[in-house]
N, C-alpha and C positions, 0 to 999 in steps of 0.2 A: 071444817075449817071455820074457824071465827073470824068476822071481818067486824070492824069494827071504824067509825069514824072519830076522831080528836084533833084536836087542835094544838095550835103552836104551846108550848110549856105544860099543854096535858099530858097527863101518865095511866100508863095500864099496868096495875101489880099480877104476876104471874108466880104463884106457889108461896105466893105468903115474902117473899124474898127476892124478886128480882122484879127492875122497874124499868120501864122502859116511857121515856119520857120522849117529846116530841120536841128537839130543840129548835127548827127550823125549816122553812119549806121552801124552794130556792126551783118557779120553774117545776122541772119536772122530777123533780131528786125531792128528797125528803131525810134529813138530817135526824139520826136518833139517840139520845143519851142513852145505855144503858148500866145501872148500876146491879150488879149482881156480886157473889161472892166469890171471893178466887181461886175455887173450888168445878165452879162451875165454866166449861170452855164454850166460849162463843167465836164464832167464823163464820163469815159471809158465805155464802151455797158455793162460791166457784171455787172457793180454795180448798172446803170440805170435801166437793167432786174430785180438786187434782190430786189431796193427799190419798182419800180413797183409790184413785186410780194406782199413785205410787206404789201404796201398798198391795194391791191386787197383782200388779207388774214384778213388785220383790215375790209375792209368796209364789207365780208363773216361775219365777228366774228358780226360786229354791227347790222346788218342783222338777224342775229341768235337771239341775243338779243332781239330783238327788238319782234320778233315773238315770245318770251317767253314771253315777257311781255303781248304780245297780248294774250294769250291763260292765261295766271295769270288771265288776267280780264275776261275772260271768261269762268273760270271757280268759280268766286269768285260769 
């Protein structure tokens, strides 16, 4: 991991393309621009944990399903 210190309206370019600029620092939060292309998806870590959990939870459910059908047919 790279740690790195910057200051207020300093920027870190990452792959030639995406900037992440420091717009303010408020306390104990720290405010960040990022410009990148819209190609590229950015999410904060807790929303990226719940969609992966959603998905983890769909592909459980379709799973499930799918062994019902399997046992439907064998029992028909």
């Amino acid at each position: 991991m790279l740690v790195l210190t910057r200051k207020i309206n300093e920027t870190v370019i990452i792959d030639n393309h995406i900037k992440i600029t420091i717009a303010a620092v408020e306390g104990d939060k720290v405010r960040l621009a990022i410009d990148a292309p819209r190609s590229v998806h950015i999410l904060r870590q807790e929303v990226f944990e719940a969609i992966k959990e959603a998905n983890e939870a769909a592909v459980n459910i379709a799973l499930d399903l799918e062994g019902l059908s399997q046992l439907k047919d064998l029992l028909s």
